[in-house]
MDAnalysis code that builds the backbone (N, CA, C; Angstrom):
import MDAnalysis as mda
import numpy as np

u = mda.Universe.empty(312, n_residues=104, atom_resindex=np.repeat(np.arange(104), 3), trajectory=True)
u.add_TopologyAttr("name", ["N", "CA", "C"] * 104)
u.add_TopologyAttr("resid", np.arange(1, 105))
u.add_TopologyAttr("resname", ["UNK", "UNK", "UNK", "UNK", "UNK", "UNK", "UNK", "UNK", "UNK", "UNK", "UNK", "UNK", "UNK", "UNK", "UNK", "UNK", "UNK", "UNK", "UNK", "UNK", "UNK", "UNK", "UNK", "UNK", "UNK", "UNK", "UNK", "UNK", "UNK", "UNK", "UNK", "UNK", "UNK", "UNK", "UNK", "UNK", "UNK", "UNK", "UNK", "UNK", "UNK", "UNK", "UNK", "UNK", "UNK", "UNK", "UNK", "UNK", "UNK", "UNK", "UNK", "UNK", "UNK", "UNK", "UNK", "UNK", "UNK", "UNK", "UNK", "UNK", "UNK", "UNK", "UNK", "UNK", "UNK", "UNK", "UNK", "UNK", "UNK", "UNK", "UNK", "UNK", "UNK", "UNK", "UNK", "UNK", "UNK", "UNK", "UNK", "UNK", "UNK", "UNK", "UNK", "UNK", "UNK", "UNK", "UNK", "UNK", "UNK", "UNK", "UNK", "UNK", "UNK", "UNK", "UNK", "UNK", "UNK", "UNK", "UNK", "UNK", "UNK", "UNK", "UNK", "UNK"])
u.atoms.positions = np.array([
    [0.825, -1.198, 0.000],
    [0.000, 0.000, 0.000],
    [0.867, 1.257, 0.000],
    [1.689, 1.222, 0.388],
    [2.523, 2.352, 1.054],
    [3.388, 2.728, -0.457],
    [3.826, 1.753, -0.955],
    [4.156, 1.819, -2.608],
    [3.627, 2.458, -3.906],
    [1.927, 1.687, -3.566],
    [1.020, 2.344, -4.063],
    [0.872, 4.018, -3.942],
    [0.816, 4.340, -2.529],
    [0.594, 5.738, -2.386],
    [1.839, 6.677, -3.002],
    [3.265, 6.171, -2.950],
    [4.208, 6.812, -3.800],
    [4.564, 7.000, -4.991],
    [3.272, 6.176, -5.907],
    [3.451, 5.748, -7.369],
    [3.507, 7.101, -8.302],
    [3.619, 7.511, -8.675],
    [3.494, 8.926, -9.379],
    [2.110, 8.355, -10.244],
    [1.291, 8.924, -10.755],
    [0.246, 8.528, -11.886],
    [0.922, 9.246, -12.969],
    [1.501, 10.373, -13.272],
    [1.979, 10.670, -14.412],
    [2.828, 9.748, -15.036],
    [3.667, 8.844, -14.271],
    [5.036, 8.365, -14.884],
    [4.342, 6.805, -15.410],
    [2.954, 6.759, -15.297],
    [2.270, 5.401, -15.495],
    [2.619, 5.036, -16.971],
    [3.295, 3.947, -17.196],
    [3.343, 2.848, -18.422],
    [2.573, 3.075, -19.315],
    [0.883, 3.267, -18.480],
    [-0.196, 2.492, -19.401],
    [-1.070, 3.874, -19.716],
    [-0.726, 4.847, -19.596],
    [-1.515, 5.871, -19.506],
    [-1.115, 6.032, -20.993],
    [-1.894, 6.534, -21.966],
    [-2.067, 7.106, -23.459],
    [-1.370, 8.115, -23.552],
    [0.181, 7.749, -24.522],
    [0.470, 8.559, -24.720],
    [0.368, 9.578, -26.744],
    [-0.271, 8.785, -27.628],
    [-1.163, 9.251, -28.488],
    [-2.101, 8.815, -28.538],
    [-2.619, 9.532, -29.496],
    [-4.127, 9.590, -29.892],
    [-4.429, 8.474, -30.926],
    [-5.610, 7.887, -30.595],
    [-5.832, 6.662, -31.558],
    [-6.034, 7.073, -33.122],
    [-6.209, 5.845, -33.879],
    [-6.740, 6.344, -34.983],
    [-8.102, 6.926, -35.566],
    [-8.741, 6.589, -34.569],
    [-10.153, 7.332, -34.671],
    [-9.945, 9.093, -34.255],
    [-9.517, 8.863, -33.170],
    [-9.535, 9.901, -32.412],
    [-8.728, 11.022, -33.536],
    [-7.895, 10.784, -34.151],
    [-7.141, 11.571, -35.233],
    [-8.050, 11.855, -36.367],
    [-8.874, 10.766, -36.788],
    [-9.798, 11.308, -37.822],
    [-11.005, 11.924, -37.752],
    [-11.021, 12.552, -36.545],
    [-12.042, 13.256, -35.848],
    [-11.442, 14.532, -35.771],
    [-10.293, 14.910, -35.369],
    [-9.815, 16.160, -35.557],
    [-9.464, 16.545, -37.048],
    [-9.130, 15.462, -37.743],
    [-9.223, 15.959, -39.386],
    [-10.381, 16.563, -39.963],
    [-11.626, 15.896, -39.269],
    [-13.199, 16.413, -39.737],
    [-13.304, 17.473, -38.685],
    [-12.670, 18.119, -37.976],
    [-13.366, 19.056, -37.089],
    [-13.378, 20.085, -38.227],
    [-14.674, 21.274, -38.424],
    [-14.726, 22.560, -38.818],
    [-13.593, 23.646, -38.981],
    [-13.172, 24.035, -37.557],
    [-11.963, 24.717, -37.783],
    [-10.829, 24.665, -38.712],
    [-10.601, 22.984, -38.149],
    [-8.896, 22.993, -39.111],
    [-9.482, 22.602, -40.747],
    [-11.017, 22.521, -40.700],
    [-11.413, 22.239, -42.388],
    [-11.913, 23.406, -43.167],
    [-11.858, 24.152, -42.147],
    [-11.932, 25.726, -43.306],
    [-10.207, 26.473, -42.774],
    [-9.575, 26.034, -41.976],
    [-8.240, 26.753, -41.953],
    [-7.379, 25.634, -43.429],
    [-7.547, 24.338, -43.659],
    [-6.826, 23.930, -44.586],
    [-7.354, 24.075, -46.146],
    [-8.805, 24.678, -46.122],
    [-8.918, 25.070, -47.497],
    [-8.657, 26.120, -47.852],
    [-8.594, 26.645, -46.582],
    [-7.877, 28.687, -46.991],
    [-6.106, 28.480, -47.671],
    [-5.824, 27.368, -46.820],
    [-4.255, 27.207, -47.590],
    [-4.321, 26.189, -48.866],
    [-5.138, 25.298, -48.902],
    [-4.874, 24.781, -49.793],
    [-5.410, 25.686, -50.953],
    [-6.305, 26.912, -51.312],
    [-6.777, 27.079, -52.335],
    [-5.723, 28.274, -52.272],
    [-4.891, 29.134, -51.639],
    [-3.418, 29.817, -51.860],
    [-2.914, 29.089, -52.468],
    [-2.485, 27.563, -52.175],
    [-1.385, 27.060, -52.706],
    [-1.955, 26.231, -54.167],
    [-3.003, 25.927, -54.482],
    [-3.400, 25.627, -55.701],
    [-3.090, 26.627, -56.833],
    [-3.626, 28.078, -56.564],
    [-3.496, 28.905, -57.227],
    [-2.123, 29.726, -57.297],
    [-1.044, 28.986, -56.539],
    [0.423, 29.303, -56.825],
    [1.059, 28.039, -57.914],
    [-0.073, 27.013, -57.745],
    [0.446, 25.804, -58.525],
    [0.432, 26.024, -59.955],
    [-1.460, 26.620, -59.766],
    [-1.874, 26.827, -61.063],
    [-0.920, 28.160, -61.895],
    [-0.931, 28.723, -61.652],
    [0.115, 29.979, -61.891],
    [1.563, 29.711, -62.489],
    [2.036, 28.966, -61.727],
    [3.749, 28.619, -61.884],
    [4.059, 26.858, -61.821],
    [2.986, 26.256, -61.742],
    [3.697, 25.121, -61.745],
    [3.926, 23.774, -60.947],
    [4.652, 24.645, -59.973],
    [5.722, 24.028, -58.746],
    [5.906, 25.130, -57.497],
    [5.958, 24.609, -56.350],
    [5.759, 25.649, -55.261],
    [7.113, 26.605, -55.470],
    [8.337, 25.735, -55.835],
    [9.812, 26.372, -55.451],
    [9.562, 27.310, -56.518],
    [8.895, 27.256, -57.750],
    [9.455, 27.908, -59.019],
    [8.375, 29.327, -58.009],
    [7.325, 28.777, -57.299],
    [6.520, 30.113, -57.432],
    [7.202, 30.791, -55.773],
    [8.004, 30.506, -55.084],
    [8.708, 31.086, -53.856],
    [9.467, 31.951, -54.979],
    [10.268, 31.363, -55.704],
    [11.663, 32.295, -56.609],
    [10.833, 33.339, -57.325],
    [9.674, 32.717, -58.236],
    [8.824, 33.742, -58.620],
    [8.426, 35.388, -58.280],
    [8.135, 34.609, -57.484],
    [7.270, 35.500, -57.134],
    [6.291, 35.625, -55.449],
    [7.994, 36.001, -54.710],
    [7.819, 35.931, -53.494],
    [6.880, 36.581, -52.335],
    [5.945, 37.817, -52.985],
    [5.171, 38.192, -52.078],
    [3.550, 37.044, -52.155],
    [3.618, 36.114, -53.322],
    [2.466, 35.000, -53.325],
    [2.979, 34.053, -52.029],
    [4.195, 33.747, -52.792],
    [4.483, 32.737, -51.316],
    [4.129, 33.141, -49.833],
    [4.641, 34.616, -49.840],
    [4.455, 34.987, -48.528],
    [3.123, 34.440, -48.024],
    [2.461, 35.230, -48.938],
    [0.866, 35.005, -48.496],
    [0.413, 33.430, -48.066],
    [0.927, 32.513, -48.875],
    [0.793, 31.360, -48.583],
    [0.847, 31.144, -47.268],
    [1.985, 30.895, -46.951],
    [3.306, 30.378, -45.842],
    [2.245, 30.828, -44.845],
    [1.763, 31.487, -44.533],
    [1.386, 32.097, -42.652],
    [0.105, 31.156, -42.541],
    [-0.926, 31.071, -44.298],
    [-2.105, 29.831, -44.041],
    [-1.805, 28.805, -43.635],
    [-0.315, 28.548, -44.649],
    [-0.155, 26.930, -43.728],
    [0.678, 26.913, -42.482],
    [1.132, 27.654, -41.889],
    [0.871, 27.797, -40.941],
    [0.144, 27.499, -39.607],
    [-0.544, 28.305, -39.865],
    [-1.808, 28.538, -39.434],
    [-2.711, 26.889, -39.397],
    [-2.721, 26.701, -40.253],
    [-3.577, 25.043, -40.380],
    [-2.886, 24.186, -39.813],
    [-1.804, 24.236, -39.673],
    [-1.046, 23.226, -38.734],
    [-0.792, 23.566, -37.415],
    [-0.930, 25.177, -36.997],
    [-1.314, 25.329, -35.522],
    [-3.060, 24.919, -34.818],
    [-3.593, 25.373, -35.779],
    [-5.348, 24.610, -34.780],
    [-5.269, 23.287, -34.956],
    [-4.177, 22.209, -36.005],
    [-4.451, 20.717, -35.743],
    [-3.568, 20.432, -34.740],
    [-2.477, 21.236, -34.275],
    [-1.803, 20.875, -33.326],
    [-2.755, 21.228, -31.794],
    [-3.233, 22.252, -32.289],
    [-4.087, 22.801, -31.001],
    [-4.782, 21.746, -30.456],
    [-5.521, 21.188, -31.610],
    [-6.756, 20.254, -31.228],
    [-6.205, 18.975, -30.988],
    [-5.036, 18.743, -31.383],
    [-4.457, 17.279, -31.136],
    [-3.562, 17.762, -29.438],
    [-3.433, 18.386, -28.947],
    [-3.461, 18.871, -27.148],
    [-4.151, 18.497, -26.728],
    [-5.063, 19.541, -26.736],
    [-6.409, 19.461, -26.036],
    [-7.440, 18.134, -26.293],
    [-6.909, 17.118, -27.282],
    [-8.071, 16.083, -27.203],
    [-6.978, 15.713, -26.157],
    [-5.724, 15.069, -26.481],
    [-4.740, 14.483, -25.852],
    [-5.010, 14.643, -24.302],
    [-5.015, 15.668, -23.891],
    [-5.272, 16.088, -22.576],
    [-6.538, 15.438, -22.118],
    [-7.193, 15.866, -22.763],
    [-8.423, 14.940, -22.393],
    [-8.800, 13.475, -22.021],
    [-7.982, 13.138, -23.196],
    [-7.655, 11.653, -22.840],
    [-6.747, 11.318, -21.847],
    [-5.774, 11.927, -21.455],
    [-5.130, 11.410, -20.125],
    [-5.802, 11.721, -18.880],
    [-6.616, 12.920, -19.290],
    [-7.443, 13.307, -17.760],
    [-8.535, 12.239, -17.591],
    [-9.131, 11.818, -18.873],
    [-9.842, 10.572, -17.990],
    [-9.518, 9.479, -17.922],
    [-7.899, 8.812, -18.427],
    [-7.305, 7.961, -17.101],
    [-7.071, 7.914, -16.353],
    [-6.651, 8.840, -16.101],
    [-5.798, 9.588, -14.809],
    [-7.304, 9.664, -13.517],
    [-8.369, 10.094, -14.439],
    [-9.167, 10.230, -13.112],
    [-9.683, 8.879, -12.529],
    [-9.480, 7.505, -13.657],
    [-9.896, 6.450, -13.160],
    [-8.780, 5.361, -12.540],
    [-7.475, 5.980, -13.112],
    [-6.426, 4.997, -12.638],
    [-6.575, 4.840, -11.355],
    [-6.571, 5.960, -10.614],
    [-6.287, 5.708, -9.498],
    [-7.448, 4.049, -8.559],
    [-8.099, 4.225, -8.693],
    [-9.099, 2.861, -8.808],
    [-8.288, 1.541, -8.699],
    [-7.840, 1.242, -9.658],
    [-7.061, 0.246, -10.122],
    [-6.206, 0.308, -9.235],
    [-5.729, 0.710, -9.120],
    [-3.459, 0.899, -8.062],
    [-3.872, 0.453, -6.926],
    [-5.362, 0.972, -6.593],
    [-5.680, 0.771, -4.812],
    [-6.268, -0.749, -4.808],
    [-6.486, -1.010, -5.139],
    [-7.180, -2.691, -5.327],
    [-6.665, -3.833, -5.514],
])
């Protein structure tokens, strides 16, 4: 018992440390990051359509790129956002049930 009570729960083995595969294709369909990745993808189509190739259209014609670059960006900060905050989520409700288990 006394072992038990010194166990850390953070440093637990079994606690989730990613996100399943469901759980990932749920943040792909969330709203946010599906209108933040068509704002970049339709920048970067229309740098395709234009020039080609992304590198030819950076050398090109660098104030397009600019514009690009901060969308994608941007779309890869709210999927990171949302891949936290589910993450978190998911350890908070092991974490709130582990303890259960250790004592028993």
């Amino acid at each position: 018992m006394k072992l038990a009570s010194h166990m850390s729960l953070t440093r637990d083995t079994n606690a989730p440390t990613a996100l399943s595969q469901s759980q990932r294709d749920e943040i792909r369909a969330h709203s946010v990051l599906s209108a933040a990745q068509a704002n970049c993808d339709l920048a970067r189509s229309e740098l395709i359509k234009q020039y080609r190739r992304l590198k030819v259209a950076r050398e090109a014609d660098p104030s397009g790129y600019v514009r690009y670059k901060p969308l994608q960006r941007a779309a890869k900060a709210v999927e990171m956002q949302l891949r936290r905050k589910m993450l978190t989520e998911v350890r908070e409700r092991f974490f709130a049930s582990a303890g259960a288990r250790y004592i028993e």
